[in-house]
Wavefront OBJ file of the C-alpha trace (Angstrom):
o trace
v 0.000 0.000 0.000
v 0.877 3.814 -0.704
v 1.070 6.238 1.563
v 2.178 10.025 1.897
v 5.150 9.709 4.487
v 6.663 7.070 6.236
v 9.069 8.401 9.281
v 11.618 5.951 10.328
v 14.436 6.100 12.872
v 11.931 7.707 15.245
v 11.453 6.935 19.715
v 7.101 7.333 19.127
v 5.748 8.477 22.245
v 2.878 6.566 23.136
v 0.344 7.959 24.693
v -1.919 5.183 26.582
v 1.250 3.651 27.725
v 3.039 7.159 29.008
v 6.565 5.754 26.875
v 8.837 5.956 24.321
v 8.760 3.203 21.190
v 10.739 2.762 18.262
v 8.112 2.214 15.515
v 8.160 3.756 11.650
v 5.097 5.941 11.180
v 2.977 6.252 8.065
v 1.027 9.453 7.260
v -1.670 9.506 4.703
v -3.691 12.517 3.497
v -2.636 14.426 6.714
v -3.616 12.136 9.170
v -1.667 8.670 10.706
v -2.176 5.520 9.213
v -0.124 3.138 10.978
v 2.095 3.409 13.872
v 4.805 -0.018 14.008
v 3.889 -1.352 10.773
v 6.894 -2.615 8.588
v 7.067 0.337 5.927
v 9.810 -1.338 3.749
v 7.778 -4.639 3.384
v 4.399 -3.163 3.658
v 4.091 0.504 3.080
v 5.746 2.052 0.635
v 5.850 6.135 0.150
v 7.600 8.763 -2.226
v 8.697 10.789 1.105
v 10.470 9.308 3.756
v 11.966 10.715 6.470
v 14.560 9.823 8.480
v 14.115 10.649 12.423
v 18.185 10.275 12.845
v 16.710 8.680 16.368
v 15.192 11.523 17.077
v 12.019 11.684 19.893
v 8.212 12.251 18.057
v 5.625 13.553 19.989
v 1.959 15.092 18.973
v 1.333 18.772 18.576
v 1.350 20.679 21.804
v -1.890 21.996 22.690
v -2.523 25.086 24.726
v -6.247 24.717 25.943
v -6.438 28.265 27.946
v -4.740 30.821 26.355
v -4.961 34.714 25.383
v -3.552 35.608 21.999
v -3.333 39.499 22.532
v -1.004 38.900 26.067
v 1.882 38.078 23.113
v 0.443 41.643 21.692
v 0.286 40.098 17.921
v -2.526 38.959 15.797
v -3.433 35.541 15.269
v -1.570 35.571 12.158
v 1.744 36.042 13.425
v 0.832 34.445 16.423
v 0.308 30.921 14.645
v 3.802 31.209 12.765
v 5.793 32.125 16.199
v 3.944 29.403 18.108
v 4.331 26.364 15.681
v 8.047 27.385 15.710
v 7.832 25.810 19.580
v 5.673 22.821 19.010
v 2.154 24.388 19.223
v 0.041 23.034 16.514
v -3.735 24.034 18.780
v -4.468 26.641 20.666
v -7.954 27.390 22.215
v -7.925 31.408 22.619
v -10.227 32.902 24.875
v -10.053 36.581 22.838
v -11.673 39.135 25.906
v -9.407 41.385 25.565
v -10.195 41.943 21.845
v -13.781 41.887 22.882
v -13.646 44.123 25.884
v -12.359 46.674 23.235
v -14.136 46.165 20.335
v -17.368 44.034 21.237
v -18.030 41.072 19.027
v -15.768 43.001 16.175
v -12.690 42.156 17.711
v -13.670 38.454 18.189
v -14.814 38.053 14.219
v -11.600 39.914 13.179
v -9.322 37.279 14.847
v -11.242 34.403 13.815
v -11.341 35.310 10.511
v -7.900 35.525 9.722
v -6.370 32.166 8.095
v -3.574 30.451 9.992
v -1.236 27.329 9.984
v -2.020 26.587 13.627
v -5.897 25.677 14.435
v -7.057 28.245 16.267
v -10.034 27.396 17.924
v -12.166 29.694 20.674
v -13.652 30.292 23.693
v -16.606 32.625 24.172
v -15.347 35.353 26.591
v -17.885 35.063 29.187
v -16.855 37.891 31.137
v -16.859 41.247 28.939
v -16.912 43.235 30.845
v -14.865 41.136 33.941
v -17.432 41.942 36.640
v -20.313 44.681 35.733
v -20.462 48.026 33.953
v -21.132 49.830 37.078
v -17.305 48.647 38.367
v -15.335 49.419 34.931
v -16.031 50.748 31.631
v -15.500 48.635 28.509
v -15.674 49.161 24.596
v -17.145 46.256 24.247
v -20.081 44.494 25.866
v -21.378 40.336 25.935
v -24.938 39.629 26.471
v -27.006 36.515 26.141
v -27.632 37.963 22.293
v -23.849 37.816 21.873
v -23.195 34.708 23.190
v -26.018 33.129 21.479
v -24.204 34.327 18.035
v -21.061 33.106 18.893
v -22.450 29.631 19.739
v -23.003 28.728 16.480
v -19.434 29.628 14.915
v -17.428 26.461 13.719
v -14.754 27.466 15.401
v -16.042 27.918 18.990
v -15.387 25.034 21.047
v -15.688 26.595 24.850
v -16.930 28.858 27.261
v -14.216 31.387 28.109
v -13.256 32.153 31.884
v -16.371 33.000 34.396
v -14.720 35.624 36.649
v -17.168 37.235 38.121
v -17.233 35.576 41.701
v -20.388 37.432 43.051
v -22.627 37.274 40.216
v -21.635 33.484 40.150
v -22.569 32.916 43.481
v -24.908 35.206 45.152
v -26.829 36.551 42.619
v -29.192 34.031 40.716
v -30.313 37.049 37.694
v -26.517 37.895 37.212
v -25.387 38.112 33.488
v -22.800 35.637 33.906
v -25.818 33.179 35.368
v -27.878 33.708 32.243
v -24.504 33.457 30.482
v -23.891 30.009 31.952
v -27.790 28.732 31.499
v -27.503 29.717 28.211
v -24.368 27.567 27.280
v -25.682 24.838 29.193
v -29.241 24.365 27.369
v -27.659 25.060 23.768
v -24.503 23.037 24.323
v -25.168 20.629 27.404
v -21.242 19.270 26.766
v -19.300 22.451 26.178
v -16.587 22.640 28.468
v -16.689 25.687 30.895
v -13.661 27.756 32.147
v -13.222 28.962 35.228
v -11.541 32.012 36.941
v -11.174 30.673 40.676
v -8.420 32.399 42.622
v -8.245 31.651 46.882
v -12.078 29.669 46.362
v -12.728 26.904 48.806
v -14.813 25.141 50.727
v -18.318 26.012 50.528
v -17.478 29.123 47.798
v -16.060 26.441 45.653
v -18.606 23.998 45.905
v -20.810 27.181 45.196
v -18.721 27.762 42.413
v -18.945 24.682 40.779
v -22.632 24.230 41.018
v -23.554 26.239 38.307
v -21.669 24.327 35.445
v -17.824 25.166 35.899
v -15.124 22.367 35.780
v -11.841 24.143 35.475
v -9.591 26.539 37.299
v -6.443 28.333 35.326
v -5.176 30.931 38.389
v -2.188 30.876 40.541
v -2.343 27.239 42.829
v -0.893 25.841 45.872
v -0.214 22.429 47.116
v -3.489 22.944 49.490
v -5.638 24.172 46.267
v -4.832 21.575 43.946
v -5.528 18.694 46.076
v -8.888 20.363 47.185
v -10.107 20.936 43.310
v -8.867 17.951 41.888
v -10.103 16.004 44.307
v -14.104 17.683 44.255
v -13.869 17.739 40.900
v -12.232 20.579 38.823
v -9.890 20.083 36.466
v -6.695 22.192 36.811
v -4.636 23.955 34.030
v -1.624 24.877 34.937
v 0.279 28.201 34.009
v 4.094 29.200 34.499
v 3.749 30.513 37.838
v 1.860 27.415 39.245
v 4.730 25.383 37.854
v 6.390 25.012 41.422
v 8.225 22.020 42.678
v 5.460 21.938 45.844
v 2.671 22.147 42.959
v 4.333 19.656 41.245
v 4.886 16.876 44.109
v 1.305 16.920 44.858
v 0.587 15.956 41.470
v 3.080 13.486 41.150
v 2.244 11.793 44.378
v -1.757 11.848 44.178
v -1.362 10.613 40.693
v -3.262 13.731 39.285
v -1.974 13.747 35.973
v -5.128 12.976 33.859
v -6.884 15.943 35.449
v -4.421 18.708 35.101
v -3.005 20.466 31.630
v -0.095 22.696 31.063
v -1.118 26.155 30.000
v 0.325 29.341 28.908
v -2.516 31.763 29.610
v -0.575 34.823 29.020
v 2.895 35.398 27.292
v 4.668 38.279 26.293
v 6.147 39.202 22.577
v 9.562 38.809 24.246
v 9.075 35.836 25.780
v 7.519 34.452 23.114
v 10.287 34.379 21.012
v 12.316 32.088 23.144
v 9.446 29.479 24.215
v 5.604 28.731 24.420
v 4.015 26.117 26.149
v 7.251 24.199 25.437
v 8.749 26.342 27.764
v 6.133 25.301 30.444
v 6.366 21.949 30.099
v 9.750 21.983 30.037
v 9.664 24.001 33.460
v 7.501 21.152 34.832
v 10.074 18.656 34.276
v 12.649 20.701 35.946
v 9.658 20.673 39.059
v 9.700 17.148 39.336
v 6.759 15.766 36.920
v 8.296 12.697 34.741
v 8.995 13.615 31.392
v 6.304 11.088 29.974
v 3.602 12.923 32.164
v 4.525 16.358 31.376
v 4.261 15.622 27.467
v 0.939 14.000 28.070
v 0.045 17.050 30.122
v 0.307 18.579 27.173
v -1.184 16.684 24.778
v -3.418 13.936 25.543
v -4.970 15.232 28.619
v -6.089 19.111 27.398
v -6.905 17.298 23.850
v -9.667 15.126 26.257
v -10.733 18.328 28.203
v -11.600 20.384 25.125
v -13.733 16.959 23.489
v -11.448 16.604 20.774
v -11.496 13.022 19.077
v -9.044 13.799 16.289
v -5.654 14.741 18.290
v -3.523 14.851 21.439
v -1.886 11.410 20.745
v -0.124 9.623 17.702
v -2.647 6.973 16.489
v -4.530 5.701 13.273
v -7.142 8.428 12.068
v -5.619 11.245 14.335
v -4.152 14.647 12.658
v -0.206 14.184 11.797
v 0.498 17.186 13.978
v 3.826 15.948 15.688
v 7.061 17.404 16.800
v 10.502 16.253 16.382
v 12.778 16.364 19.532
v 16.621 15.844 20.164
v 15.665 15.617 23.853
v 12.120 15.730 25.726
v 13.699 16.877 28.468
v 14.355 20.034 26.678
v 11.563 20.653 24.652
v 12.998 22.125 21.971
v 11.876 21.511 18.188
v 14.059 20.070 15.530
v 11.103 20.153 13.218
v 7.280 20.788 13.401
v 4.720 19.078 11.301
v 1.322 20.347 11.102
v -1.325 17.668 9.099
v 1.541 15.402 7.706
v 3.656 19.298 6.316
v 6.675 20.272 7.296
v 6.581 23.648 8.918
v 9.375 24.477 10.736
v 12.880 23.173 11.086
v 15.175 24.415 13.680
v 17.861 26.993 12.051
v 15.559 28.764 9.106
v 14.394 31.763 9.856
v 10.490 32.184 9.884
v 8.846 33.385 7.743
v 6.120 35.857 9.411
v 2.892 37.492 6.862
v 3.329 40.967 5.796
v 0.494 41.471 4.530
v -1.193 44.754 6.108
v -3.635 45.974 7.381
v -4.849 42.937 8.931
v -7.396 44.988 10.745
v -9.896 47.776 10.112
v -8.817 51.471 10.034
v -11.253 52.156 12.885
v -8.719 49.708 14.919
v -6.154 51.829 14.657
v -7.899 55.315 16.624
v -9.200 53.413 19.339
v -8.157 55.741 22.310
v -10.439 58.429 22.692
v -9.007 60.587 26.005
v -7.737 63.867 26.078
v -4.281 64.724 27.161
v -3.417 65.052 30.549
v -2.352 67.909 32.597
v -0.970 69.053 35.851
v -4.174 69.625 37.258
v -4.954 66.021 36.468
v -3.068 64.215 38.798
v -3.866 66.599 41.963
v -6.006 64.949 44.954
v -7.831 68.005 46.805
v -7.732 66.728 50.593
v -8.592 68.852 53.774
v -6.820 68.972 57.235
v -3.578 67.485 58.045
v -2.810 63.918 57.351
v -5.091 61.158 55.478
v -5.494 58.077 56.248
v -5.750 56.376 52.887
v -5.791 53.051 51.597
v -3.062 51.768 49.796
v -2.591 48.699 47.172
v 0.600 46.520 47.971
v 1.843 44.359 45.036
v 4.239 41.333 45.661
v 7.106 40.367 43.998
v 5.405 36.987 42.896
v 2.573 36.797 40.994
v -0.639 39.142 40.769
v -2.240 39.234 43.984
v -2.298 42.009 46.047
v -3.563 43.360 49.636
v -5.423 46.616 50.921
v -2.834 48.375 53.289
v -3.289 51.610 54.715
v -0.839 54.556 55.069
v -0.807 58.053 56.517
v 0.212 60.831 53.972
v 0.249 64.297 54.692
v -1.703 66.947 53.364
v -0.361 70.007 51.846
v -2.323 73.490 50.363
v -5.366 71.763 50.458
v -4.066 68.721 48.465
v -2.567 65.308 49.091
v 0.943 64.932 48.613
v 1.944 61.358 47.720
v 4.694 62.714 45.698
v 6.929 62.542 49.100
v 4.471 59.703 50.740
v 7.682 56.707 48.930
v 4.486 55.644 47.589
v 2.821 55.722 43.108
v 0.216 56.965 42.187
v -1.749 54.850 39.898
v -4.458 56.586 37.730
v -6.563 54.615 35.195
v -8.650 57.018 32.720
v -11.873 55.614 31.040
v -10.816 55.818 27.142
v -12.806 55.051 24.730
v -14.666 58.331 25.080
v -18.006 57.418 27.684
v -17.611 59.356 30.174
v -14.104 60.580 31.047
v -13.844 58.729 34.301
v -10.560 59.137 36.484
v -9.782 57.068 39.761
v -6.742 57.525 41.816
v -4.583 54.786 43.968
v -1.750 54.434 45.832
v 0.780 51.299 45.418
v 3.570 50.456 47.632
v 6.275 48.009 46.399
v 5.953 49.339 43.119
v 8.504 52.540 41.215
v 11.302 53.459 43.735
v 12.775 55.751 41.593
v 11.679 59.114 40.001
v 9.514 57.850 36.909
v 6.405 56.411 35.530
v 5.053 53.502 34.050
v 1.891 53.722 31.448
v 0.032 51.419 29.383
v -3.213 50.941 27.717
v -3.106 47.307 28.332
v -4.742 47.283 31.407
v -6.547 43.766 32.301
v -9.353 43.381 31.318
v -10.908 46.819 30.265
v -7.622 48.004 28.638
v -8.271 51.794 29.743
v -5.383 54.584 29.894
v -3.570 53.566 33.074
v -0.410 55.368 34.221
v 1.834 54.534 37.633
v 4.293 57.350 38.474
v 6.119 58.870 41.630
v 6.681 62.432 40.011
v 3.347 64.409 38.448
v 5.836 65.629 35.568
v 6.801 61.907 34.533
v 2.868 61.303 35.040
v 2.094 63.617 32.383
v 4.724 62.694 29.870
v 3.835 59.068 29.632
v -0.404 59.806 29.682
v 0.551 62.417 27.141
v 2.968 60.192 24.904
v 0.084 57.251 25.091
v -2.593 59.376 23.807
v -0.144 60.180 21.063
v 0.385 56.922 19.858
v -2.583 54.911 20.572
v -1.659 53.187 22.901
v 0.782 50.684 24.368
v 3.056 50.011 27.249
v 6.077 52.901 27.661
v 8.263 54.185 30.916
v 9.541 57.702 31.963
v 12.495 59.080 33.538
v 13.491 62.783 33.850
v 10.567 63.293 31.927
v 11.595 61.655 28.739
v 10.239 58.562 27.057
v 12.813 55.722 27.509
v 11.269 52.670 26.585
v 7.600 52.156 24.097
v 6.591 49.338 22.745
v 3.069 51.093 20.967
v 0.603 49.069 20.439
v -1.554 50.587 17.268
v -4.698 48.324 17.151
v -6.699 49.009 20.155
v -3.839 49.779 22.102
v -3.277 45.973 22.973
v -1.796 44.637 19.260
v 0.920 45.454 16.927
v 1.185 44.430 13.287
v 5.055 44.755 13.673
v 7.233 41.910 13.190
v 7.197 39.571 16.762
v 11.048 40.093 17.031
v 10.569 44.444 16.503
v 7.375 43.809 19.331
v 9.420 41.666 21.246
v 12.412 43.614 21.300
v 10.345 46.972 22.412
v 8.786 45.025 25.038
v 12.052 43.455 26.220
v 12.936 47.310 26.742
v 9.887 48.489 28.843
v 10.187 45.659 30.739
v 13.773 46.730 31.680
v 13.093 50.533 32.178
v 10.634 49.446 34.605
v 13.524 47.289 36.550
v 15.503 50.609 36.556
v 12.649 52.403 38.153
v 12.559 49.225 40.677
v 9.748 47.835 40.026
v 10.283 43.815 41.337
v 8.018 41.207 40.094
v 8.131 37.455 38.549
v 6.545 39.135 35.581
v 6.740 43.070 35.405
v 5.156 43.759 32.583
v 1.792 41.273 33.865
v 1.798 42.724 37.520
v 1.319 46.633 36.566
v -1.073 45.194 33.916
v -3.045 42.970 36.444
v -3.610 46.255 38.990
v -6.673 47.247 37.098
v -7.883 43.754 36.721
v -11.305 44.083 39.336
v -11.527 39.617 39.665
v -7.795 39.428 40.470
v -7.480 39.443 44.508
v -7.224 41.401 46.567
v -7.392 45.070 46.147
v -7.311 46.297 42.190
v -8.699 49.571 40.553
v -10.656 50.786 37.329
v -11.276 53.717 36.023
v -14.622 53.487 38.599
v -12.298 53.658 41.360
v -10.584 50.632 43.595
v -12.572 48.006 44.698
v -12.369 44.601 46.989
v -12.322 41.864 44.640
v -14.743 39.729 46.597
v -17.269 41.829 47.507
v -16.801 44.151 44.669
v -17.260 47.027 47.229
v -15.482 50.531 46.895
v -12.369 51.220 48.748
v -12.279 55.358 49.198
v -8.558 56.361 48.683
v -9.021 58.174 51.708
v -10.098 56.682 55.006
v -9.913 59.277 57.424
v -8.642 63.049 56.958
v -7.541 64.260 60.415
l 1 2 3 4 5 6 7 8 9 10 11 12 13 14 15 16 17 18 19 20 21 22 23 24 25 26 27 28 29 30 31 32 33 34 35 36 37 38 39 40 41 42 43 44 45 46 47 48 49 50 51 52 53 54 55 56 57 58 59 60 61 62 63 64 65 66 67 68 69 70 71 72 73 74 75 76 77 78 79 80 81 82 83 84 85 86 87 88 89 90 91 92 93 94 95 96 97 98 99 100 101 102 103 104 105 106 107 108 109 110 111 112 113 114 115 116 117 118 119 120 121 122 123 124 125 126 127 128 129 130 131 132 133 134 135 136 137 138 139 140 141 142 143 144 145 146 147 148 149 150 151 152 153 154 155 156 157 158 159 160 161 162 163 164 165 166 167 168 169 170 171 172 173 174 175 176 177 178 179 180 181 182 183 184 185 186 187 188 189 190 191 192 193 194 195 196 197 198 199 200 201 202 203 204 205 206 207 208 209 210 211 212 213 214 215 216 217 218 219 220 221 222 223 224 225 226 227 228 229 230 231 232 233 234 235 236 237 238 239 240 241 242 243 244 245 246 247 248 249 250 251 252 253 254 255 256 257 258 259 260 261 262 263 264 265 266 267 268 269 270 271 272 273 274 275 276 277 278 279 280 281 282 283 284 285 286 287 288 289 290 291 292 293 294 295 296 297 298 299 300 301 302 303 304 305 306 307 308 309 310 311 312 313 314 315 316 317 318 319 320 321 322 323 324 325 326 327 328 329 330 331 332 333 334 335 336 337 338 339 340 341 342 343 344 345 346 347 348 349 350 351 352 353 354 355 356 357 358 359 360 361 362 363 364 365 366 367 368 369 370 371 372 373 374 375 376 377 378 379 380 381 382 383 384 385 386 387 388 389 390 391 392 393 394 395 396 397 398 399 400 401 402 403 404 405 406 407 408 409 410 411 412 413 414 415 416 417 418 419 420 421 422 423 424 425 426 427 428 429 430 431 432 433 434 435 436 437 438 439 440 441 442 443 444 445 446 447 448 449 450 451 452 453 454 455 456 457 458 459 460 461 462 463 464 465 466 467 468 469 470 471 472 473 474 475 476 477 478 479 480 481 482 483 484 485 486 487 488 489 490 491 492 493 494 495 496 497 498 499 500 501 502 503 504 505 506 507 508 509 510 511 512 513 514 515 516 517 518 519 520 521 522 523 524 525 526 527 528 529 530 531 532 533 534 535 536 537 538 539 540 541 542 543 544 545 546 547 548 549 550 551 552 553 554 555 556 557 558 559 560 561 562 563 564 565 566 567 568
């Protein structure tokens, strides 16, 4: 018999038995055919590759994952990513969709790619409710009920919004969630579930959702896995504690390595390769991690055609020198070559991938020096105060005395940032003000327009005059992530298309980003992941403590937190 490809010389991971094989593998019509069978007495092919004894494993898929946190279209996107192994991603596009409504979601899926990308409806847009932050987009039941009948929707993106899941029965994300579940009983549903136990989780899970995606512990793992919930892991809950608790409860068919955000620069050097190679390093067994990465998110997302190499399934596979590694000597996608380690890839130029109204998105005026003065009476204020850590995204409510000044508060000499988000996309012309400790201890400011999840104007400085150079400079170039010192623009990476994407090439993106992310470093800001943790203080689902452009608020009960507490 004929067949497209035969590889020979090849270690086959096999799936259902977690272990490496040598076997020749026959590919016909972009799918396997036969896996072991004798191709020089049985099979016979035109194209035959030879492994050299290299390792084959399927296609990496990346089952929770945001396309716009790399800050490049899906076209780009799918070229960088099946450079590292990733032949499926499921993208949960909010971010487009908090800017641009269901515009933004129809203008990534329609864009033709290498990789399949495959989608989750955002179920939060906005994160929690228009009356904590203002969005340019908006998803209803209407919305949703579109979207469910797209080919290419597969899931129900992240449910965030804690108190409407819970405690309120006519919430949008309940009729959101009843919704999904009459039209499309099986659909798998995401979950958002940061610090939720006990009776919240059980709470939680009640109302349809089966998977968590936020920062774990030893303690949290156990507790979801075992009531339940199905755990997918990203980079920062890849910890040799995390990872011992899987290994020694035997968790691995309910967990999946995950990516959830990366960055343009980090990007370039990894994907979820990276992860799962940062798994192995934490202790899970090479076998395991791979099918943590394959077989196991393939089952979660109801996929019958990939995730492991057998008869009928898509060729997507990758060829490895070493697993431990992860990284690719060559990527096939449907039985195709395309990528081999060495050649340089070759990225679409083609532009404008989006509509010219994508491209004017931020509609705020220019800042002055009146614009960053907090009028206060008496002496001293008590005020509330957002701590960040140097790990991860959570924060905690603090509170500080400042003094008071002329009738206004002076934080400039508090040690302290001020932190103003500014509603942009031309509603209302909201402002909110916050204070962050642990953040800029140096004379500068931070801005960006990538502020999770309702990307409005948010800028983080410790001088007003550094305030107003990077609000002013964002306005200017519609958006994007920049930092000031001395009142001059020292690192942008601008971000043209709703002031989250570039069209640049990845490694011009990547390289701009690589510099904010070091110009904030130099104005001390400390964190796993800089460029995430100033993004993640507007992000109102995030614990503990984060603020819109409606003001700060407590993530749980979504109540206000006044800046000031008490003026003495």
């Amino acid at each position: 018999m004929k067949v497209d490809t035969i590889v020979t010389n090849v270690q086959v991971f096999n799936s259902f038995l977690k272990k490496f094989e040598w076997k020749d593998v026959a590919i016909l019509n972009g799918k396997f055919f036969s896996i072991g069978i004798e191709a020089s007495t049985d099979l016979k092919s035109d194209i035959t590759i030879d492994a050299k004894g290299n390792y084959m494993i399927p296609g990496l898929i990346d089952i929770h994952m945001h396309i716009e946190s790399s800050m490049i279209p899906p076209a780009i996107f799918s070229k960088a990513g099946l450079s590292h192994g990733v032949t499926t991603v499921i993208a949960d596009a909010h971010e487009m969709v908090n800017v641009f409504g269901l515009d933004g979601m129809h203008a990534f899926m329609d864009q033709e790619t290498e990789m399949d990308i495959f989608y989750a409806i955002p179920s939060s847009v906005p994160s929690t409710i228009p009356a904590l932050e203002t969005t340019g987009g908006f998803v209803g039941v209407e919305e949703v009920q579109q979207l469910l009948n797209h080919p290419k929707v597969i899931a129900l993106g992240e449910a965030m919004n804690f108190d409407g899941i819970v405690n309120d029965s006519d919430s949008l994300i309940r009729q959101i969630l009843q919704i999904v579940q009459q039209k499309r009983p099986f659909m798998p549903i995401e979950g958002h579930v940061p610090l939720v136990s006990g009776l919240d989780l059980a709470k939680f899970m009640y109302q349809g959702i089966t998977a968590d995606h936020t920062h774990q512990s030893p303690e949290s793992i156990y507790e979801k896995i075992s009531n339940g919930m199905f755990i997918e892991l990203q980079r920062k809950s890849l910890t040799k504690e995390n990872m011992a608790v899987i290994a020694q409860n035997q968790f691995y068919d309910y967990c999946a390595i995950v990516t959830d955000d990366i960055m343009a620069d980090d990007l370039l050097k990894g994907h979820l390769n990276a992860n799962v190679q940062l798994a192995i390093k934490a202790g899970i067994p090479i076998e395991q991690a791979i099918y943590m990465s394959t077989y196991t998110p393939a089952r979660r997302m109801g996929f019958q055609d990939r995730g492991a190499i057998v008869s009928g399934f898509k060729a997507d596979f990758i060829l490895l020198e070493d697993p431990a590694k992860m990284e690719t000597s060559a990527v096939y996608k449907s039985g195709k070559k395309v990528y081999v380690k060495g050649n340089e890839i070759a990225y679409p130029d083609k532009k404008p991938l989006f509509p010219a109204s994508f491209y004017t998105s931020v509609q705020c005026k220019k800042a002055e020096q009146t614009d960053f003065n907090i009028r206060a009476e008496g002496k001293t204020a008590i005020c509330n105060v957002i701590r960040i850590t140097e790990v991860g995204t959570f924060t905690k409510c603090v509170q500080r005395e400042l003094p008071i000044k002329n009738g206004y508060l002076d934080w400039e000499s508090s040690g302290l940032a001020l932190i103003v988000v500014m509603e942009r996309y031309g509603k209302s012309g909201n402002k909110a003000f916050g204070l962050v400790e642990n953040a800029l201890t140096e004379k500068g400011a931070v801005g960006t327009t990538w502020a999770h999840d309702h990307h409005n104007l948010m800028v983080m400085g410790t001088t007003v005059a550094d305030l107003i150079v990077a609000q002013n400079q964002l306005v200017a170039i519609q958006g994007g992530y920049l930092t000031v010192q001395n009142e001059q623009v020292v690192s942008c990476c601008p971000l043209l298309i709703g002031g989250i994407i570039s069209d640049a090439p990845i490694q011009v993106v990547g390289k701009q980003l690589s510099e904010v992310r070091q110009g904030m470093i130099d104005l001390g800001y400390r964190n796993s992941n800089e460029i995430m943790s100033f993004s993640t203080l507007s992000l109102p689902v995030s614990p503990a403590i984060k603020i819109t452009d409606k003001g700060m608020f407590d993530v749980r009960s979504q109540q206000s937190i006044p800046l000031m507490e008490i003026v003495k």
